[in-house]
PLY file of the C-alpha trace (Angstrom):
ply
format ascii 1.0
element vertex 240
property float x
property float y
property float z
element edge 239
property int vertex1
property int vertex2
end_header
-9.35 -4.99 -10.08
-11.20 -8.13 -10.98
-13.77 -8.28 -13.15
-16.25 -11.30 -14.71
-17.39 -10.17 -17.73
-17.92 -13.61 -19.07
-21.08 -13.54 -16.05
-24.41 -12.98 -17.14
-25.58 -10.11 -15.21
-28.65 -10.81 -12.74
-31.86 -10.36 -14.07
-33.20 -6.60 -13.50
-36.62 -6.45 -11.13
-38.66 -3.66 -11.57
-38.97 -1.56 -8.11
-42.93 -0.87 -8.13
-43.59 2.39 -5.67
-45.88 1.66 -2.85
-49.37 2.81 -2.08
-48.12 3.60 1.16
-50.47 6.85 1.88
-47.50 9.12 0.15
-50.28 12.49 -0.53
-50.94 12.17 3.04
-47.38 12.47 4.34
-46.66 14.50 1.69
-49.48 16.89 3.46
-48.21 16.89 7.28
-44.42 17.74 5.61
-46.39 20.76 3.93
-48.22 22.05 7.65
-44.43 21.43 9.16
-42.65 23.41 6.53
-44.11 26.90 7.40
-43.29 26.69 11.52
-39.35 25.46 10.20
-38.81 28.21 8.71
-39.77 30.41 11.42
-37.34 28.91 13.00
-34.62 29.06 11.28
-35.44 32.38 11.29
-35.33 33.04 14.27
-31.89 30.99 14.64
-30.37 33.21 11.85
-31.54 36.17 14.18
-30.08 34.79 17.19
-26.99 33.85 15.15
-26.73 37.61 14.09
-26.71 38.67 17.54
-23.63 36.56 18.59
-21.26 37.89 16.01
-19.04 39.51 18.40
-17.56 36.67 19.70
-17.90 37.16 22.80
-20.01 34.05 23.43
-18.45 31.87 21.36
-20.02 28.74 22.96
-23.70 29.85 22.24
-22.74 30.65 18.30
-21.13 27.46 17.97
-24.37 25.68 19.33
-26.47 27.92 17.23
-24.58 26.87 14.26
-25.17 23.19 14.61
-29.02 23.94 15.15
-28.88 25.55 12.35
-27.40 22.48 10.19
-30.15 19.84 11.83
-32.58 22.13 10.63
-31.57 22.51 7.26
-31.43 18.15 7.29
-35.07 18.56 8.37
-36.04 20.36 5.44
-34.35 18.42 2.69
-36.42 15.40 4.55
-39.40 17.65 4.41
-38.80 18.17 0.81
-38.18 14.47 -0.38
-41.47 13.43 1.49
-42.79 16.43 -1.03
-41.45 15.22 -4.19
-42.52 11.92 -3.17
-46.42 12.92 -2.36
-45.92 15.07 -5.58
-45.25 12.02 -7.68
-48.04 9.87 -6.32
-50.82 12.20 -7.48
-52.79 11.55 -10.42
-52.80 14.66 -12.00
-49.36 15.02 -13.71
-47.77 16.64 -16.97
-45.03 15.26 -18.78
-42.47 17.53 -21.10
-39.17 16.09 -23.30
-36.20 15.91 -21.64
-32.69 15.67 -22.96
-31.77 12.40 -21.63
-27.84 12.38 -21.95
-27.36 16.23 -21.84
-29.12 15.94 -17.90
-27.34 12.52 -17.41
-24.14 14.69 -17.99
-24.77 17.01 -16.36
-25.27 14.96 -13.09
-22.52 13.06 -13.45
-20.60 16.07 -13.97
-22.53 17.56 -10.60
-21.50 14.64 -8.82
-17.41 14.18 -10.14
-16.14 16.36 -7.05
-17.64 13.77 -4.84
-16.34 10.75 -6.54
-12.90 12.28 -6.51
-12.66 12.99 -2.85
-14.28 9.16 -2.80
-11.60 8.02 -5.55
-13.93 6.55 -7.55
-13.73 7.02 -10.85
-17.31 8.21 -12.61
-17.10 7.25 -16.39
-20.46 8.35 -19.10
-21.03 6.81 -22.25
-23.92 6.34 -24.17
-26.52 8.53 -26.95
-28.23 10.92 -27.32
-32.05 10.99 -26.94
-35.06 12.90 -25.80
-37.49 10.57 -23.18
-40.43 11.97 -21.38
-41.00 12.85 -17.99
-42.51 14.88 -15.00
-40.86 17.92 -14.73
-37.22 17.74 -13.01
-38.00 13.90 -12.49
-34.90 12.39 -14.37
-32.67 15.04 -12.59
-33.98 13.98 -9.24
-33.68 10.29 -9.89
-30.17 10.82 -10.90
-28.90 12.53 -7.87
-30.08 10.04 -5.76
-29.05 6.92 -7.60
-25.53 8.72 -7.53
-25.48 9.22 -4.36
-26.20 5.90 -3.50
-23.79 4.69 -5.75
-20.66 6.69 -4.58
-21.71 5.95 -1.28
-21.44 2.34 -1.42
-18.59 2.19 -3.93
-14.80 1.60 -2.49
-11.79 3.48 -3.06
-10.31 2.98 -6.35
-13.66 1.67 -7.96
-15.85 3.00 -10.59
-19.62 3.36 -11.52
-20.14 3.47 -15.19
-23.31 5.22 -16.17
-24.77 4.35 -19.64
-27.42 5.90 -21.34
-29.53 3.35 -23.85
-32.59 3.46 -25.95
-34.71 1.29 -28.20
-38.08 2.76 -30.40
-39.84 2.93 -27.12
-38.01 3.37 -23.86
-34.50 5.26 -22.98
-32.65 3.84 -19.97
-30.10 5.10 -18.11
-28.26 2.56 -15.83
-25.64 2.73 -13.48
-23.36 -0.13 -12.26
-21.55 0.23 -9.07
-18.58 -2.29 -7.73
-19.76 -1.97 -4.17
-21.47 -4.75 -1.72
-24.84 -5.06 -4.21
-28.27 -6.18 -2.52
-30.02 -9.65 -2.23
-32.99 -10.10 -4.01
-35.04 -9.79 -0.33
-33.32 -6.43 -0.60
-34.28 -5.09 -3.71
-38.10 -6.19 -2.80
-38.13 -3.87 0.11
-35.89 -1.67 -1.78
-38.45 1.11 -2.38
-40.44 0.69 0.88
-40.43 4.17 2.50
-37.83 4.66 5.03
-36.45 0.90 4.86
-32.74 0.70 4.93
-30.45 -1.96 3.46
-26.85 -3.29 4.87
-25.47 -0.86 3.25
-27.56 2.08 4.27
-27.24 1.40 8.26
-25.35 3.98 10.04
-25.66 6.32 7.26
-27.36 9.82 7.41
-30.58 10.11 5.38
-34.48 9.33 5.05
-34.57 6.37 4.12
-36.94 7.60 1.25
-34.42 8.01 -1.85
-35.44 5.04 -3.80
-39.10 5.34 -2.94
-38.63 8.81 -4.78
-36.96 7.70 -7.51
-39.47 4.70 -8.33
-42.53 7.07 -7.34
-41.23 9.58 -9.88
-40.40 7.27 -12.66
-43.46 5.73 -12.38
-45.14 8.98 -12.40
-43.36 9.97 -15.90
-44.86 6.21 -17.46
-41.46 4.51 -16.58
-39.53 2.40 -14.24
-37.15 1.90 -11.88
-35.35 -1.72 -12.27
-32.70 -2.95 -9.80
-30.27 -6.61 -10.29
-27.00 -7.46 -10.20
-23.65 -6.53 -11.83
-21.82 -9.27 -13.58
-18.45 -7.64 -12.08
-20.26 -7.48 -8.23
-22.22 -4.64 -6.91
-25.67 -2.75 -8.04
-27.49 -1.99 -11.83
-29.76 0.29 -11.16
-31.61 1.24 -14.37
-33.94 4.57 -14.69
-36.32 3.91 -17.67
-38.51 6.45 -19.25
-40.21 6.28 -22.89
-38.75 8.06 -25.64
-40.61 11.31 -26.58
-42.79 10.53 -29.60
0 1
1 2
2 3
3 4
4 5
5 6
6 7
7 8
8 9
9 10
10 11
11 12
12 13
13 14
14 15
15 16
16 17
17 18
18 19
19 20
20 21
21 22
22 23
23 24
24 25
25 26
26 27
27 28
28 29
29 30
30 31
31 32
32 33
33 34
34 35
35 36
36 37
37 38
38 39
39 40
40 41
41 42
42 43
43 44
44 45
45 46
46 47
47 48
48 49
49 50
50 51
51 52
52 53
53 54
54 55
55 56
56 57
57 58
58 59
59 60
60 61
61 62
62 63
63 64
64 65
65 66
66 67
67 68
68 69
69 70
70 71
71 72
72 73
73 74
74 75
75 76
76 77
77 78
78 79
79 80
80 81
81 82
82 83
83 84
84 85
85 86
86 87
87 88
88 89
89 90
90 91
91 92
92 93
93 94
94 95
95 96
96 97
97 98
98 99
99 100
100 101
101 102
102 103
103 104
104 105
105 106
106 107
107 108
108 109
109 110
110 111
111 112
112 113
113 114
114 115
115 116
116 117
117 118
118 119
119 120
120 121
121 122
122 123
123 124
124 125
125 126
126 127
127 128
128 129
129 130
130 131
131 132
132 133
133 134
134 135
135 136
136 137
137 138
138 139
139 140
140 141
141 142
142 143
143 144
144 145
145 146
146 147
147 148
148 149
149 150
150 151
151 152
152 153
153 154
154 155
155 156
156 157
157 158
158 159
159 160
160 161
161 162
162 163
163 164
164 165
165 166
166 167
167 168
168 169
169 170
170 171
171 172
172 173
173 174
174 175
175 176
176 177
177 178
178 179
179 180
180 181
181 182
182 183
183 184
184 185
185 186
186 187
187 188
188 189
189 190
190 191
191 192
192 193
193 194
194 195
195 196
196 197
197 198
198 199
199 200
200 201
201 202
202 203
203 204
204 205
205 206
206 207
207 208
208 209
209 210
210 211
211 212
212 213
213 214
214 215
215 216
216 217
217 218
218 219
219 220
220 221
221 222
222 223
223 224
224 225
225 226
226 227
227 228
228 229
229 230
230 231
231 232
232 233
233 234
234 235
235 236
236 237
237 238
238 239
């Protein structure tokens, strides 16, 4: 693998979320939720029914209904956390920065392995502040994203930093990166880099993450790595 340490890395650019009406979508998810789940109950019914196997076409069919509607409701529920995020009202509590960072990475080290990239932690431990489940959240997707992007045989290092005010944690891919065009439409709801095309999803992962950090009195800040690929840094203050 080649590396360039001797590069300056690109200059992080905070991710702003956008006043893009997110309570109001975050309403019409709520009013679909309640008819989904009747019907996925009734699927689970039907799919009760056709346990004999004597129509296995039907169960087969029911099955994959099934599966699209449990996609729709993880979109439901990002466009949730999202209008969630965006309201004004909001309490923050301490969070265990590197014990949750861990913890993901740890979540996550099943998928890199099937991926063959390798996920490596370092960093200290502090306590930052945030909206409940916020760091947690942000995590999962910027992993996601990460591992998706990365090739076989890469890595992405997570590091967890702080200073007297803020606690970052940043994560550095090897994959293809984004332009700078890129990471200014980066958090615009359902807007989809080169890298994201043809890939399953909403479209809405960094919009979370920046709406949520935001939310908790932090950031989200995206540049370049000095060995290619994506920084993507989560900042939050430190608990006082």
């Amino acid at each position: 693998m080649t590396t360039t340490a001797h590069t300056a890395p690109h200059p992080l650019v905070p991710v702003l979320p956008l006043d893009d009406s997110p309570t109001i979508a975050a309403a019409a998810a709520h009013q679909v939720r309640g008819p989904l789940s009747s019907v996925r109950l009734r699927l689970e019914l039907l799919q009760d029914r056709l346990t004999d196997g004597r129509d296995a076409g039907t169960a087969r069919e029911v099955r994959g209904v099934l599966s699209e509607v449990d996609r729709l409701s993880d979109v439901l529920e990002q466009v949730l956390a999202w209008g969630s995020a965006a309201r004004d009202t909001v309490t923050t509590e301490p969070v265990d920065v590197l014990g949750v960072t861990a913890a993901r990475v740890d979540a996550w080290s099943a998928t890199a392995c099937t991926r063959e990239v390798e996920l490596r932690l370092t960093g200290v431990a502090v306590t930052g502040c945030q909206i409940k489940g916020a760091l947690e959240q942000v995590l999962d997707i910027l992993l996601d994203n990460a591992l998706h992007v990365s090739p076989r045989g890469s890595e992405v290092l997570v590091t967890v930093r702080a200073t007297s005010a803020h606690v970052q944690v940043e994560l550095r891919d090897q994959g293809p990166g984004m332009t700078d065009e890129e990471i200014s439409h980066a958090c615009r709801p359902f807007w989809r880099g080169t890298s994201g095309r043809g890939r399953q999803g909403t479209g809405l992962g960094l919009t979370i993450a920046s709406a949520l950090l935001a939310a908790s009195d932090g950031s989200l800040e995206l540049g370049g790595s000095p060995a290619g690929g994506l920084r993507a840094v989560a900042v939050l203050p430190v608990q006082g």
